[in-house]
N, C-alpha and C positions, 0 to 999 in steps of 0.2 A: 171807552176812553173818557176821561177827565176832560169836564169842562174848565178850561187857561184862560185867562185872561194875562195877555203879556207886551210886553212895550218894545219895542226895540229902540236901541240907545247905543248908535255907532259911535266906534272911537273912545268910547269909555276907559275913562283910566281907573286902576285898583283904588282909588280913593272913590272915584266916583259912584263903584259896586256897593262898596262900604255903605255910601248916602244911604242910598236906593235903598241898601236894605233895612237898614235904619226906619228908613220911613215906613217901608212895612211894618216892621213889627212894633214902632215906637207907639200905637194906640195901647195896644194890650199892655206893656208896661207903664204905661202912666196912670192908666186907670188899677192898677194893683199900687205902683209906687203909693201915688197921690190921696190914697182912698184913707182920711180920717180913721174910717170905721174899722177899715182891714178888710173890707170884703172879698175874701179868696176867688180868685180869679179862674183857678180850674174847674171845667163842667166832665162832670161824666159822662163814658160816649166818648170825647172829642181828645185827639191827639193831632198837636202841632209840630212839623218837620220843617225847619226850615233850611236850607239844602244851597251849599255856593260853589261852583266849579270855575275854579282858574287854570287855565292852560293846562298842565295834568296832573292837579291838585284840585280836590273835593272836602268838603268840612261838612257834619252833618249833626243837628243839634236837636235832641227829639224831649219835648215833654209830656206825660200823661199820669192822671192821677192813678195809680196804684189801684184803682178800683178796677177801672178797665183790663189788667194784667191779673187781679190774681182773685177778685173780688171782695176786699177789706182793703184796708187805710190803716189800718193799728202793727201795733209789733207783732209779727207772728208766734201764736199761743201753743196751740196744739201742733199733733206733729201732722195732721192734712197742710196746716196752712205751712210751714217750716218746707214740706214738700211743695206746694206751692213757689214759694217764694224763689227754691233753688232752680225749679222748671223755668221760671220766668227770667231769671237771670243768664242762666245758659244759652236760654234764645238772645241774649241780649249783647252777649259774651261775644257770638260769633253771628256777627248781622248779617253777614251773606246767603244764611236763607229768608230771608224775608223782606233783603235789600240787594236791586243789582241793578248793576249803572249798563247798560245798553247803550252798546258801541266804543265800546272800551275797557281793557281789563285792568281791576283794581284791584291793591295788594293794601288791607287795612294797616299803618302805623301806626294808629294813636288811637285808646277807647277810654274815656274816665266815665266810668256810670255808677251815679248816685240815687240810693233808693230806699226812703224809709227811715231807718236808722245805720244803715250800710253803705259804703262806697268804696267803690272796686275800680282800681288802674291797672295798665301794664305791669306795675311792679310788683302786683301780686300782696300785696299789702290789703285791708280791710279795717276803717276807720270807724267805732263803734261812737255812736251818739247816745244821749238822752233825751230823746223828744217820742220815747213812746205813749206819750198821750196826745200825739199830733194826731188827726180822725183828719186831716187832708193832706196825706202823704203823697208825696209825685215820683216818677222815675224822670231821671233828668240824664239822660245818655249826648257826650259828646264823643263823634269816630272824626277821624282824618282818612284820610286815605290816597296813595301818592297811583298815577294811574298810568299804563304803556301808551298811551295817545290821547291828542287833544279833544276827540272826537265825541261827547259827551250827546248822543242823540234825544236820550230819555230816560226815565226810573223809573221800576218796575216796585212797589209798594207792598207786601204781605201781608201784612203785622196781622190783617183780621183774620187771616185763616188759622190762626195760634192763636189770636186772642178774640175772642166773637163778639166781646163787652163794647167793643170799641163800635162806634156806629160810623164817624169819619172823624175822615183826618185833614188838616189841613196842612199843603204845602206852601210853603213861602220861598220862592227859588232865586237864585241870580245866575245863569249860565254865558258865560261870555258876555257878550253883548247885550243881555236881553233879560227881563227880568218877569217875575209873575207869581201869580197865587192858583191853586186849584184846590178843589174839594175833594175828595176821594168817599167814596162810600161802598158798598161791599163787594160791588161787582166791577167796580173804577177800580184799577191797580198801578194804570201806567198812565203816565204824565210825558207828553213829547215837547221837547224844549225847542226845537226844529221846525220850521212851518215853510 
């Protein structure tokens, strides 16, 4: 089990979730916003999830550099890496194997995932870029996910066993009332929001 560190903050209203999570994550974007230089803020290895469950609504917002998923950052050249690119997206297509919310069953609504020079939504559509000389390409996957009960006990975390680049992961959560960060690393998978 995932070492949590987490708050409990009764009575919380959805603005206040909002805060909280803000403040989580508001380090990491400032120092990328803010940085004169540009110094890219993704490390290889490390994937961020940051994960908010309201009543029986889940949002789930994951980024990681394109090294960790497929082993390059460039446009894909040959046809290994073209095969690549399409295995990783597949997995990505359908998160339910390598994401499952424990203690409640969830039916995914909504996926926009952007990656590389590609981006892929529900509507089945693929939005071609020109930044194949970006060398710090990320996958930036956002899911929804509308769920049969409020009952959100814990997540269950995959991604390493598909992709082994990744060393951890960091969770950034807000569940009900209660909010928190965990590390996941290869033998960590699950994250209990309930104590």
């Amino acid at each position: 089990m995932a070492y949590v560190k987490a708050a409990k903050n009764n009575g919380a209203i959805p603005f206040m979730k909002s805060l909280i999570f803000a403040v989580l994550i508001w380090p990491s974007y400032t120092v990328y916003a803010f940085d004169d230089e540009h110094i890219d803020a993704h490390v290889h290895g490390l994937v961020e999830i940051n994960l908010i469950a309201e009543a029986n609504h889940i949002e789930v917002e994951i980024t990681s550099p394109l090294m960790n998923l497929v082993g390059f950052e460039y446009a894909a050249r040959t046809e290994a890496e073209k095969v690549a690119i399409h295995a990783m997206a597949a997995h990505f297509d359908g998160p339910h194997e390598w994401l499952q919310f424990n203690g409640s069953l969830c039916e995914l609504t909504h996926r926009n995932i952007h990656y590389g020079e590609d981006e892929h939504d529900d509507h089945g559509h693929h939005d071609n870029h020109d930044n194949h000389d970006n060398q710090h390409a990320e996958l930036e996957a956002n899911y929804k996910f509308k769920c049969n009960s409020e009952g959100l006990d814990s997540v269950t975390v995959s991604l390493q066993e598909y992709f082994p680049a990744i060393d951890s992961i960091k969770l950034n959560w807000i569940v009900d009332t209660t909010s928190g960060t965990a590390t996941l690393r290869h033998d960590d998978r699950q994250v209990y929001f309930k104590q």
